[in-house]
C-alpha positions in Angstrom: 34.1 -16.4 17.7 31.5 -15.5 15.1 32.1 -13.1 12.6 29.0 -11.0 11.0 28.9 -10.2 7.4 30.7 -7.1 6.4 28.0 -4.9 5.1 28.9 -2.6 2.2 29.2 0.9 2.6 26.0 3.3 1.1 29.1 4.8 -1.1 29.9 1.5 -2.9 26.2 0.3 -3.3 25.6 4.4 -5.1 28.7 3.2 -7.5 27.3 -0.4 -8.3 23.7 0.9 -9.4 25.3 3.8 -11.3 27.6 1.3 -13.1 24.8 -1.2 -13.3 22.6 1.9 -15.2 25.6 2.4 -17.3 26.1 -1.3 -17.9 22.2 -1.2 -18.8 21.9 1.9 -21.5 20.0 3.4 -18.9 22.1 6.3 -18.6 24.4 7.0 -22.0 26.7 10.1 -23.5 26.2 11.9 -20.6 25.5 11.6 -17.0 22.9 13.6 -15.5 23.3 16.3 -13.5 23.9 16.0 -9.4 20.8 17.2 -8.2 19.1 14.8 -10.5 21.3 11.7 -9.9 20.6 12.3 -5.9 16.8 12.5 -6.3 16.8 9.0 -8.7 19.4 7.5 -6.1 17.9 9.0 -2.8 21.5 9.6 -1.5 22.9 12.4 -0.1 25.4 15.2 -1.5 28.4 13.6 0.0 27.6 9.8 -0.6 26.8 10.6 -4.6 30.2 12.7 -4.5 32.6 10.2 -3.4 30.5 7.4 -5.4 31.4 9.6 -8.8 35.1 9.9 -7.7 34.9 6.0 -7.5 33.6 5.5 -10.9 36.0 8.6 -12.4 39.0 6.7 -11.0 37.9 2.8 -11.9 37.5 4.8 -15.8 33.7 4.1 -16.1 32.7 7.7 -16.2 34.9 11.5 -16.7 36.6 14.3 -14.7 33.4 16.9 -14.3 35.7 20.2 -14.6 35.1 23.7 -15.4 30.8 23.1 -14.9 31.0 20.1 -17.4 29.1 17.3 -17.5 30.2 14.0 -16.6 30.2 11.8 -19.7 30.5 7.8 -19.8 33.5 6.1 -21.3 32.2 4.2 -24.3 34.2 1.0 -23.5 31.4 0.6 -20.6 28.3 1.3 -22.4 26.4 -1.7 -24.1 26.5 -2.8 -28.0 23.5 -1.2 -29.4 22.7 -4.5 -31.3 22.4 -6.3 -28.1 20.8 -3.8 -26.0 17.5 -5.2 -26.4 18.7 -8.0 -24.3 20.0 -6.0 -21.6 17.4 -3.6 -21.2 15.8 -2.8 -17.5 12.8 -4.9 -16.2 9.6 -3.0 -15.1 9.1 -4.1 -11.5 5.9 -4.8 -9.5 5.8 -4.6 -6.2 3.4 -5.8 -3.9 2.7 -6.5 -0.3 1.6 -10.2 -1.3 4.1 -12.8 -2.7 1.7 -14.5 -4.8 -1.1 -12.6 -7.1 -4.2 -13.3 -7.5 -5.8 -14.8 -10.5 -7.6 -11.6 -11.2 -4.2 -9.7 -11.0 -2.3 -12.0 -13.3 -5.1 -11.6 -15.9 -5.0 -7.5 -15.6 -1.2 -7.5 -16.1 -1.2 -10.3 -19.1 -1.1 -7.4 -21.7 1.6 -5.2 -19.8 3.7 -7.9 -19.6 3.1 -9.2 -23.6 4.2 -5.8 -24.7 6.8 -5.3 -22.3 8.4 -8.6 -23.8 8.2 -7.1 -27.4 10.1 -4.6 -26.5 12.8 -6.1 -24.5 11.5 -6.0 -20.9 9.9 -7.9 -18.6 7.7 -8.0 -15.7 9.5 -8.5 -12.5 7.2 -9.8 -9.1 9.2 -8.3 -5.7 7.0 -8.7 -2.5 9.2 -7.2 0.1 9.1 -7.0 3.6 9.6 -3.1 3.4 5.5 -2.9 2.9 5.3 -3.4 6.6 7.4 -1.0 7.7 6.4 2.3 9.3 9.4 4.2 8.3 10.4 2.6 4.7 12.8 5.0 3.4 15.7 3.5 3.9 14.6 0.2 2.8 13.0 1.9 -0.3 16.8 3.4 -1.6 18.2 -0.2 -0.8 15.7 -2.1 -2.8 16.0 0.9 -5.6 19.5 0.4 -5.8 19.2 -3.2 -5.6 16.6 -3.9 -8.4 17.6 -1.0 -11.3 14.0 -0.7 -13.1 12.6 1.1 -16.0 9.5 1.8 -14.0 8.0 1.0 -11.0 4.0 -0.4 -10.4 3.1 0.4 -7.1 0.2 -2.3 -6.1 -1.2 -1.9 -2.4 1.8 0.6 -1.4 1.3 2.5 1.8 1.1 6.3 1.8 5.2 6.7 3.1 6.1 4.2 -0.2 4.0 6.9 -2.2 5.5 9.8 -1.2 8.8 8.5 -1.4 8.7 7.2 -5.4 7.3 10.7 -6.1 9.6 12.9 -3.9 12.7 10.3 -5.5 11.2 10.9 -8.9 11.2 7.7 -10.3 8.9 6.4 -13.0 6.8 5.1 -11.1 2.5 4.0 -11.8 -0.3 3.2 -9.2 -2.2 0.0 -9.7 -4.7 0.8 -7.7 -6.1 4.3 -5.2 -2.9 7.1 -4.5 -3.7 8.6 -1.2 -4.8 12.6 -1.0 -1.5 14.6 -2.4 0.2 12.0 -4.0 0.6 12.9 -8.1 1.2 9.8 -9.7 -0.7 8.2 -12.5 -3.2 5.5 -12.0 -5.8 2.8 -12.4 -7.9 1.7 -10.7 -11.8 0.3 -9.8 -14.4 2.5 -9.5 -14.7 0.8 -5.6 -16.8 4.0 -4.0 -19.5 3.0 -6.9 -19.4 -0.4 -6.2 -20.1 0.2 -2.7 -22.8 2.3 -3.0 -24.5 0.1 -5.8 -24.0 -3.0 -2.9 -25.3 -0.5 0.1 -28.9 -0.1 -2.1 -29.0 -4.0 -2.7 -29.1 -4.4 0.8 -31.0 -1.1 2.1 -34.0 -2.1 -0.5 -34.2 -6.1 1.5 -34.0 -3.9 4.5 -30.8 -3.8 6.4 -29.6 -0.8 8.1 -26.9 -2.2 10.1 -24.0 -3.2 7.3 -21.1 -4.2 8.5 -17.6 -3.3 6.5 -14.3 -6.2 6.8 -11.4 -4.3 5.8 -7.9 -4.5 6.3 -6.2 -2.4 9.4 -4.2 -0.1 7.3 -6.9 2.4 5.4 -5.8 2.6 2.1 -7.5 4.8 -0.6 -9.8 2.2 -1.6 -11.6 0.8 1.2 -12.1 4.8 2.2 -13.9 5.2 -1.3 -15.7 2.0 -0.2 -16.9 3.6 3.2 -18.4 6.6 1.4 -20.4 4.4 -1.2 -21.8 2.8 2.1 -22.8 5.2 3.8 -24.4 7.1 0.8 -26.2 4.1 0.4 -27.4 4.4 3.6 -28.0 8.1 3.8 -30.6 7.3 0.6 -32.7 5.5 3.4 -33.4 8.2 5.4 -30.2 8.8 7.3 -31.6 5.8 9.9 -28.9 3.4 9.2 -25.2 2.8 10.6 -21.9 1.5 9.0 -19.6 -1.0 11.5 -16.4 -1.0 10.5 -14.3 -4.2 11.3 -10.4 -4.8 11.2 -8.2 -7.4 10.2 -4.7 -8.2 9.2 -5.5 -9.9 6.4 -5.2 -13.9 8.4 -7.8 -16.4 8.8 -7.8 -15.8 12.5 -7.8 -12.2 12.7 -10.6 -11.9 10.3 -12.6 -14.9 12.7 -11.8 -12.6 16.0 -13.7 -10.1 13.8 -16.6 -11.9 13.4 -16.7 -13.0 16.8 -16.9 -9.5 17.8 -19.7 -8.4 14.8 -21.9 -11.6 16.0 -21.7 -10.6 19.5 -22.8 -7.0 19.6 -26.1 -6.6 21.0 -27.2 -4.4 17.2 -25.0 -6.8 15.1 -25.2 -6.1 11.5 -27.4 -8.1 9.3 -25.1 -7.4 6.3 -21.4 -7.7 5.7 -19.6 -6.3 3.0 -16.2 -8.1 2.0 -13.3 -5.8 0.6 -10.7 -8.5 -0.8 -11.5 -11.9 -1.6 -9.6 -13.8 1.0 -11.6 -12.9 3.7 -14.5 -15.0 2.1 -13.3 -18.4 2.4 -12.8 -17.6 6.1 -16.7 -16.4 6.6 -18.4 -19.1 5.0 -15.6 -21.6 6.9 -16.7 -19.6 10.1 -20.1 -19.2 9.8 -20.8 -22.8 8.9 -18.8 -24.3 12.4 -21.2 -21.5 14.4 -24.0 -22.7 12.7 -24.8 -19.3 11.3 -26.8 -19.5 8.1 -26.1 -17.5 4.4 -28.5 -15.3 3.8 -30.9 -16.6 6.3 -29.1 -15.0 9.0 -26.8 -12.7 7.4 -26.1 -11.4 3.9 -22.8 -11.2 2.0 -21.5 -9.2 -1.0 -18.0 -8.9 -1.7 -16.4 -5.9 -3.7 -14.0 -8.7 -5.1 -13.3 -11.9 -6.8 -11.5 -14.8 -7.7 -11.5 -17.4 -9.9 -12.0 -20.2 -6.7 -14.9 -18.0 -6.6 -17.0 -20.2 -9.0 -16.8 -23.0 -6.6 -19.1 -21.7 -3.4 -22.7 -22.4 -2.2 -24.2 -20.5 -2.2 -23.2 -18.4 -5.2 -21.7 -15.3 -3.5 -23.0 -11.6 -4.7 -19.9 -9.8 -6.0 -18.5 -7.8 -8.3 -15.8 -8.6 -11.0 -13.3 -6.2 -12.9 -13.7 -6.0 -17.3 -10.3 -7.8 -17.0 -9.2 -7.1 -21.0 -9.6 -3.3 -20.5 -7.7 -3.1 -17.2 -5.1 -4.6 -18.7 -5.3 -2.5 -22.0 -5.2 0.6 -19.9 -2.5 -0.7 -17.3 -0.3 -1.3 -20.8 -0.4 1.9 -22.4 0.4 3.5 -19.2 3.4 1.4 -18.1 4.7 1.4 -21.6 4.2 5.4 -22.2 6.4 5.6 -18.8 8.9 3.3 -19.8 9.5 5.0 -22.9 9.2 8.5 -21.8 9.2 8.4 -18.5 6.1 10.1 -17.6 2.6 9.3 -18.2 0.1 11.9 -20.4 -2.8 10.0 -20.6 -5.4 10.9 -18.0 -6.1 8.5 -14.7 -9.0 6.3 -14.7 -11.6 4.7 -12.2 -13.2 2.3 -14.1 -16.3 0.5 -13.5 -17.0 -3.3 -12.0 -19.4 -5.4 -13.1 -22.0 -6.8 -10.2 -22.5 -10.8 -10.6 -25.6 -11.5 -8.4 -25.8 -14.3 -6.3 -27.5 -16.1 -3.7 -25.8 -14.3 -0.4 -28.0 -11.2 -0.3 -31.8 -12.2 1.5 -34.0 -9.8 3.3 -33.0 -8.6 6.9 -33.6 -11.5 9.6 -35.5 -11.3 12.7 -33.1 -11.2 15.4 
């Protein structure tokens, strides 16, 4: 007979991140109040109560009595000398295990002074990004992964919500969706759009396609509404298609299949992350369709691979050095305070013309 792991109880997992905060310098002297502790750990009354009884009776922390505060037992709290080393990493999570080279290059000054002051940038791509319902999942990985902050990069709405309502130091690399109060940065993608919609509404198009990913994140709605306030500058006479994909090669080809076979296809596409290029210039060429001849491309994104195409794709490109210098002073300011003051920013992209964008074909 098979047995199945014993899972461990939500009680015992509350007691191993409190001691591993302890064990951390996270949490020192004294240890915060209830309602605070519940709100950081996303547990329940109950489950934090019989957690702190644990820790009170293994000697890690004191009796709370007469309205007290519980304090830690200085045998469990790290040597100042060598806290340095022990100190929490900032954690980045993403929906995609690998980042791209853009990415890497906006994070290469959070991570440099991160390092000189005893952190480090830890990469977590969990499978909790596809879930409907992540709350649960969320207070695991929390508890599993003790942080000084949190960057949020391509987080759903629930994720969101649930690092604000939890209170956790936590930044938005990228768009926070309509209520959320969290500090960000991000591109200025609704500009970017629009500045793409008049390339292609002065050549003439006025069917433009948008490829976007199924879930409609901040972003790509800020994309829609640069679009179609391109279009509206042509006299209200043109029309935004919207297609879906899941972000794989053959999701985004059943997209094009279905935008090539409408009887008013568009005569423009706009690309919103730089995968889904590869896949329409593989595409097009095996259906013989021609770039810009028979369609025009711009894509809000890049990569470095993106050097390597012919025709030179139309696209726009982030001022890496000062995303990263803004990312930095935002991650470190919530690290070491645990908030953010300085003001959220959408900051410009740079267009790179290319070869992609012709005048509207004869169809």
């Amino acid at each position: 007979m098979e047995h199945l792991p014993k899972r461990t109880s939500l009680v015992v997992e509350t007691a191993n991140a409190l001691k591993e905060w302890i064990s951390a310098g996270v949490v020192r002297d004294i240890l915060p109040g209830e309602l605070q502790l519940k709100k950081r750990l996303g547990v329940g009354r109950d489950t934090l109560r019989l957690a702190l009884k644990s820790l009170t009776q293994e000697g890690w922390v004191t009796s709370s009595f007469q309205g007290r505060q519980r304090r830690v037992r200085t045998k469990h709290l790290p040597d100042t000398e060598n806290l340095k080393a022990t100190r929490l990493p900032v954690t980045f999570l993403s929906r995609h295990p690998v980042e791209s080279q853009v990415t890497t290059l906006e994070m290469e000054d959070t991570q440099m002074h991160l390092a000189e002051r005893g952190h480090h940038l830890r990469y977590l791509a969990p499978a909790v990004f596809r879930l409907k319902r992540p709350e649960y999942r969320l207070e695991q990985l929390a508890r599993a992964n003790p942080s000084a902050a949190w960057i949020l990069y391509g987080a759903t709405e629930a994720m969101q919500r649930w690092f604000e309502g939890h209170e956790l130091p936590t930044f938005i690399y990228g768009s926070p969706f309509p209520g959320v109060n969290l500090p960000f940065i991000v591109s200025d993608w609704e500009a970017a759009a629009f500045h793409a919609g008049i390339q292609l509404v002065r050549r003439g198009h006025r069917i433009i396609g948008i490829m976007e990913y199924e879930t409609r994140f901040p972003g790509v709605l800020r994309e829609e509404q640069g679009l179609e306030r391109a279009l509206a500058a042509a006299g209200g006479k043109g029309q935004l298609v919207r297609f879906k994909d899941d972000g794989t090669p053959v999701s985004i080809a059943r997209s094009l299949e279905f935008a090539f076979g409408l009887q008013r296809r568009p005569t423009a596409l706009v690309l919103t992350y730089a995968s889904q290029l590869l896949t329409c210039y593989s595409w097009m060429v095996a259906q013989g369709i021609r770039v810009p001849a028979d369609v025009s491309l711009v894509s809000l994104t890049n990569d470095g691979w993106f050097a390597d195409l012919h025709p030179p794709v139309c696209y726009y490109r982030a001022d890496t050095k000062l995303m990263s210098r803004h990312i930095a002073q935002r991650v470190l300011e919530l690290v070491e305070t645990g908030h953010v003051t300085r003001k959220s920013l959408r900051i410009p992209l740079e267009y790179v013309p290319g070869a992609t964008i012709g005048p509207v074909p004869h169809l």
